[in-house]
Structures are given as C-alpha cells and as structure tokens.
C-alpha positions as CSV (number, residue, x, y, z in Angstrom):
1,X,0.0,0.0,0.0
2,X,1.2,3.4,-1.2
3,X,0.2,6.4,1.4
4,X,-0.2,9.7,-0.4
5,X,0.7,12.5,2.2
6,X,-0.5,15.9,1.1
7,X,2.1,18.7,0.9
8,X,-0.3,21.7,0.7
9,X,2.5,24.3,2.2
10,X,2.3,23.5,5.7
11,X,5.0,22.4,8.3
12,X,6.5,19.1,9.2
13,X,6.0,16.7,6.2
14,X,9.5,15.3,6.3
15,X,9.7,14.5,9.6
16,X,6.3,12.5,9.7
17,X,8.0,10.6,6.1
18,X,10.4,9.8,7.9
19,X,8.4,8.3,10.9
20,X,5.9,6.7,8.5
21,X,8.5,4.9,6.8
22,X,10.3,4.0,9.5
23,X,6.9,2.2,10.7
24,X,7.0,0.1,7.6
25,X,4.9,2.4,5.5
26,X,5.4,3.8,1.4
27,X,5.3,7.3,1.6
28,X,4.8,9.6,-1.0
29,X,4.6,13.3,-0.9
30,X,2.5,14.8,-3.4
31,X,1.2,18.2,-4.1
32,X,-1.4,17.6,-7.2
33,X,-4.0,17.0,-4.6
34,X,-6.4,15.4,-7.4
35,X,-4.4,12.4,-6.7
36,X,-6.1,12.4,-3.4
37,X,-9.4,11.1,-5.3
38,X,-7.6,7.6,-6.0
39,X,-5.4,7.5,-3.5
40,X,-5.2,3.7,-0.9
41,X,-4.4,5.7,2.2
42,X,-4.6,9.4,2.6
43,X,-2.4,11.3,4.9
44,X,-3.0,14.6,6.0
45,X,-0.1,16.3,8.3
46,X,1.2,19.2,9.2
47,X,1.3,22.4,11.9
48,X,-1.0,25.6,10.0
49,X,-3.7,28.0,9.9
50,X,-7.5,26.1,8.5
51,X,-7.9,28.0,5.5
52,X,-3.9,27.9,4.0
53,X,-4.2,24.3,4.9
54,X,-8.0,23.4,3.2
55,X,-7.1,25.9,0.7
56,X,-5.3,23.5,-2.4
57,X,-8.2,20.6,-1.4
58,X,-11.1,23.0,-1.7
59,X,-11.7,21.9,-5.7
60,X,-11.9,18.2,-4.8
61,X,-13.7,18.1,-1.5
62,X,-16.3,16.4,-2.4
63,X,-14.6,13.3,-4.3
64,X,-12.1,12.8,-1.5
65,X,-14.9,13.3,1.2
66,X,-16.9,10.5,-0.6
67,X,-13.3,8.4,-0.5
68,X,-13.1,8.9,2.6
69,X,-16.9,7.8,3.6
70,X,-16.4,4.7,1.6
71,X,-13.3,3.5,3.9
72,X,-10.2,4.8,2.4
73,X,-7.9,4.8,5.3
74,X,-6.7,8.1,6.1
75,X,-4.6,9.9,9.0
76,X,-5.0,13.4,9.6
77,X,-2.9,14.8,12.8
78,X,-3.1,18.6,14.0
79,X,-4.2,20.8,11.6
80,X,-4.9,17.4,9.4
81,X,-7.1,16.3,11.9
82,X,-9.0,19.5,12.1
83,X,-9.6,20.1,8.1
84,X,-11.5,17.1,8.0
85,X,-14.3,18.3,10.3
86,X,-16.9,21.1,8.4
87,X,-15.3,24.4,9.6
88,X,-13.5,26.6,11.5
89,X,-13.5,29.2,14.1
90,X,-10.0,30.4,12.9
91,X,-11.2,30.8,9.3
92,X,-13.9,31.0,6.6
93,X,-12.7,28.1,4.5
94,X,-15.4,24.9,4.7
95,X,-13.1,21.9,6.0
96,X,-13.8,18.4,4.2
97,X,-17.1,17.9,6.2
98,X,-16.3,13.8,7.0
99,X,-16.8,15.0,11.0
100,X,-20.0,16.9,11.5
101,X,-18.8,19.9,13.9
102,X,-16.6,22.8,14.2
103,X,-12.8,23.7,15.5
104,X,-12.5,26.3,17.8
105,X,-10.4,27.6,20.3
106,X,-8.8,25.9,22.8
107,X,-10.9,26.9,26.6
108,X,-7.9,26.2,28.5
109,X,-6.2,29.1,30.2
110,X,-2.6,29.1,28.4
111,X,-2.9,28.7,24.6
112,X,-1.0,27.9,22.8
113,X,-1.0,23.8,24.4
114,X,2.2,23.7,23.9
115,X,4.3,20.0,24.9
116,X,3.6,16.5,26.4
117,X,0.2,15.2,28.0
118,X,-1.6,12.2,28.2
119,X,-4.3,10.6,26.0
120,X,-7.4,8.7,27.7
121,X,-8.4,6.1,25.3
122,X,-8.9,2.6,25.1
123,X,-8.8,3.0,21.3
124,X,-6.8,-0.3,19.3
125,X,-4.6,1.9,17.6
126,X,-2.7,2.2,21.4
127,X,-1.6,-1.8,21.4
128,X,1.1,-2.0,23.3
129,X,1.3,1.5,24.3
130,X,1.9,1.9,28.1
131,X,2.9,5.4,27.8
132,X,0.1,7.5,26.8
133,X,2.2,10.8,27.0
134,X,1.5,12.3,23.5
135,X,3.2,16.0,22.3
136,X,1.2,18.6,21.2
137,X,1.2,22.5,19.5
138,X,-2.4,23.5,19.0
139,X,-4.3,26.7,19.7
140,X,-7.5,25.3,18.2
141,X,-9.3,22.1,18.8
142,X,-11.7,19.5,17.0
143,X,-15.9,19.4,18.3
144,X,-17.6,17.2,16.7
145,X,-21.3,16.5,17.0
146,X,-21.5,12.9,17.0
147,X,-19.4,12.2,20.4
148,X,-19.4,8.6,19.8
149,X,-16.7,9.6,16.7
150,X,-14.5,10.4,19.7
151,X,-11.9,7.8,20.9
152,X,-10.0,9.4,22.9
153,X,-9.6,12.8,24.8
154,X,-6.8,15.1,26.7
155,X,-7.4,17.6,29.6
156,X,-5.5,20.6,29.5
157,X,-5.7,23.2,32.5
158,X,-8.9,22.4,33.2
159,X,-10.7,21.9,30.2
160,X,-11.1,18.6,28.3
161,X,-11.2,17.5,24.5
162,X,-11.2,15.5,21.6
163,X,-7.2,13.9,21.1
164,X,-8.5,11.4,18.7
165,X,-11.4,10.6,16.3
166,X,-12.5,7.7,14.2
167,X,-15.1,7.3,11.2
168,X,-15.3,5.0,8.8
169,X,-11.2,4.1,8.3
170,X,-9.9,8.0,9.0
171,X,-8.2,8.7,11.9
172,X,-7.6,12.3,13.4
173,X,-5.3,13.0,16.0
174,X,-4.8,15.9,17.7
175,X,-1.4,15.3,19.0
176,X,1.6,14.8,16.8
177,X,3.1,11.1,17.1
178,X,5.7,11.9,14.7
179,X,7.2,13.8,17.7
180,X,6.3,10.9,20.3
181,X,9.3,9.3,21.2
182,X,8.9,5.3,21.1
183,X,4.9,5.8,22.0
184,X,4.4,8.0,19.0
185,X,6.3,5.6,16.3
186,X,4.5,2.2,18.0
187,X,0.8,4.0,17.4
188,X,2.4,5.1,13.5
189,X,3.3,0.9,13.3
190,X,-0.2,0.5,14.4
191,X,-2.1,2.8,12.3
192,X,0.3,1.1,9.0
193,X,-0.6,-2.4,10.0
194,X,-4.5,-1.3,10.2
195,X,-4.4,0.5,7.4
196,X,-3.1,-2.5,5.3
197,X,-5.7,-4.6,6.6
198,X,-8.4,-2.5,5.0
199,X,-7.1,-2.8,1.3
C-alpha cells in the first residue's frame, strides 16, 4: 500500500515521512491534490492556519470526502485532523465535512498547548502502548457532533477535548506522534498495520 501524504505548504512533512517509513509504511509526498481522489491511504499532516491548509483541497472536496466515507484509510494529525471536520472558528474556508462539527479555540487558560500530555483512550490503535504521554502545538481544537466519533480525549488546564477521532477508516489525532518518542512511532506501526488490513 502506497500512502499519499499531502504537501499543501504547511509544516512538518518530512519529519512524519520519515516516521511513516520508519513504521514500515510507502510514503509519497505529493502536491497535485487530485491524486487524493484515487489515493489507498490518505495522509493529512502538518502544523497551519485552516484555511492555508484546506485551501489547495477545496476543488476536490467532495470526491475525496466520498473516498473517505467509503473507507479509504486516512490519518490526519493537528491541523490534518481538524480540516477534516466542516469548519472553523480560525477561518472561513469549509473543511472536508467527514466530522460533522466545528474547530474552535482551545478553553484552556494558556494557549497555545504547547508540549507532552496524556491521552485517555482505550482505542486499538494504542496496542502496546503503556505510555500515553503524547506532544502537542495547538491553539484550536476539534468538536464534533457525533461524540461517539471520539476515541480518545486530553485535559489541559482544566478543560477537556477530543485527542482522537474515528469514522469510517480516518483517523484524526490531535497530538503529533511523529514527535512521540517510542509511543508516537509504535501507534504510527499500528495505524500502518490497520491500514493495510483495509485494502
């Protein structure tokens, strides 16, 4: 299975490549984004602003949304976790619309979260995981209607939220596990071996 990652000018492609591979995955970085449409696994990355990030996926949101319903596995983390809900408060742009809901901003009392905290899930994508200690560099965060999409949440200064989200075969995290350590890197092996399962 080849994943396509989407380069669509935001931050840290090459170092989630790098994990990816070093998982056991194919990795290839593309930025024609119509390629998304056909692609066996979809991977959306990166550290942005919602609109700059939607922006280059906006003319084929509707053939990769219908991809994406139909079980194409897909992993979005940070800012690709929150493009694929259907908007946000930090910009005009209309996000992929798989998640029913919004992004807004973070409730907590110091934003930017910035650094490590822990992940409360019992999700199967955190076999063999006994750390949960995930790192994170968000200002906005994913609410989705449907709550049973959510697998796994994070409290931060008092205020809880969605970490991680599953529907059909996607998977959104809000945390980064290319910047995980050894816990990051085993949930990357996990997410690879699931992935493959579905083709």
């Amino acid at each position: 299975m080849k994943m396509l990652m989407a380069d669509y000018n935001v931050g840290n492609l090459h170092s989630l490549k790098k994990a990816l591979e070093l998982a056991g995955a194919d990795v290839e970085i593309i930025t024609d984004m119509s390629r998304m449409a056909d692609a066996e696994c979809m991977v959306f990355p990166g550290v942005g602003a919602f609109d700059c990030t939607v922006e280059n996926l906006l003319p084929y949101r509707e053939d990769i949304r219908k991809r994406l319903e139909a079980g194409v596995p897909c992993l979005g983390i940070c800012i690709g976790a929150q493009i694929q809900l259907e908007g946000s408060d930090e910009g005009k742009s209309p996000g992929l619309g798989l998640f029913k809901g919004r992004v807004r901003l973070l409730k907590s009392k110091t934003v930017p979260h910035m650094g490590w905290n822990t992940v409360e899930t019992d999700d199967p994508l955190m076999e063999g995981i006994d750390d949960r200690h995930f790192y994170f560099a968000h200002s906005y965060y994913c609410d989705p209607e449907d709550r049973a999409m959510v697998k796994g949440t994070t409290e931060y200064e008092g205020f809880t939220f969605a970490t991680l989200m599953r529907k059909a075969n996607a998977v959104a995290t809000q945390f980064h596990p290319e910047k995980s350590s050894d816990s990051g890197l085993r949930f990357l092996k996990n997410f690879v071996a699931y992935a493959e399962d579905q083709a």
